[in-house]
C-alpha positions in Angstrom: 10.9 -48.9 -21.7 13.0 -45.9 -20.2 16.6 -46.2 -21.3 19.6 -44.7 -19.8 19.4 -41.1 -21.4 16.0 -40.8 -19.8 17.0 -42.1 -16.6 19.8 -39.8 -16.6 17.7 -36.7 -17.7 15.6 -37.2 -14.7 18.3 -37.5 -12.6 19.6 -34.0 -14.1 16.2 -32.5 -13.5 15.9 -33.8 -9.4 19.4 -32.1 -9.2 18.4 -28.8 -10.9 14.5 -28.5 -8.7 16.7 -29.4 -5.7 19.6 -26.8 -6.0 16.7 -24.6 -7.1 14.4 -25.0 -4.5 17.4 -24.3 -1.8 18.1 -20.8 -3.8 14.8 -20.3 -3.6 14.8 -20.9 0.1 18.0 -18.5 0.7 17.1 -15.4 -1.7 14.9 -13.5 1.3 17.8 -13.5 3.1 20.3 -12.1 0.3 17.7 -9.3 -1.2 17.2 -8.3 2.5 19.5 -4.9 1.9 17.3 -1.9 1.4 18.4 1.7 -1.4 19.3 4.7 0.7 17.9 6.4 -2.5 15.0 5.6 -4.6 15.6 4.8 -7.6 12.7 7.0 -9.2 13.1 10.3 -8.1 16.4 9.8 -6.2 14.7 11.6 -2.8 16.6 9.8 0.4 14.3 6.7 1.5 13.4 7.4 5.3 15.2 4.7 7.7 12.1 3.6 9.4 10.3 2.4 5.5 13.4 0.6 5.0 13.3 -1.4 8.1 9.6 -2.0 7.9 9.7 -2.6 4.2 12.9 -5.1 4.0 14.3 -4.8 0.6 12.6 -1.2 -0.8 13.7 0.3 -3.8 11.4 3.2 -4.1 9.9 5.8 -1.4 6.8 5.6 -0.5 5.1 8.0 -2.8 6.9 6.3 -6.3 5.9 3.1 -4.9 2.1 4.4 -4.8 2.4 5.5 -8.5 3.6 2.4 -9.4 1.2 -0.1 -7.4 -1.5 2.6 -9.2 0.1 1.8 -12.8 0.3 -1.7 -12.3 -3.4 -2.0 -10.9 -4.3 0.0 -14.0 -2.5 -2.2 -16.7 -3.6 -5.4 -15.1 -7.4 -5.3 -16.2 
């Protein structure tokens, strides 16, 4: 038999996946701003990866390195 601290715990948790799922939904749009700079090696990122790459933190070649060092570290 559920009682009313259960019912209210699920009631919680609908709330909490709801308002999640709508943050979720929204948090393209708010990490859309790209660096000027990497954040690396601190070279200027050129304009056109910025606007191809919505939301780059590195240039290109520091984001190679670390795509390589993830691939690596993932086996």
């Amino acid at each position: 038999m559920v009682d009313i601290a259960d019912f209210a715990n699920g009631l919680v948790q609908e709330h909490l996946d709801q308002a999640l799922a709508v943050r979720s939904a929204v948090k393209p749009a708010l990490a859309a701003h790209s660096f000027l700079f990497c954040e690396a090696c601190d070279e200027a990122i050129p304009e056109a990866r910025r606007l191809a790459e919505l939301g780059c933190t590195q240039c290109v070649n520091c984001q190679s390195i670390t795509e390589a060092r993830r691939a690596r570290y993932a086996r």
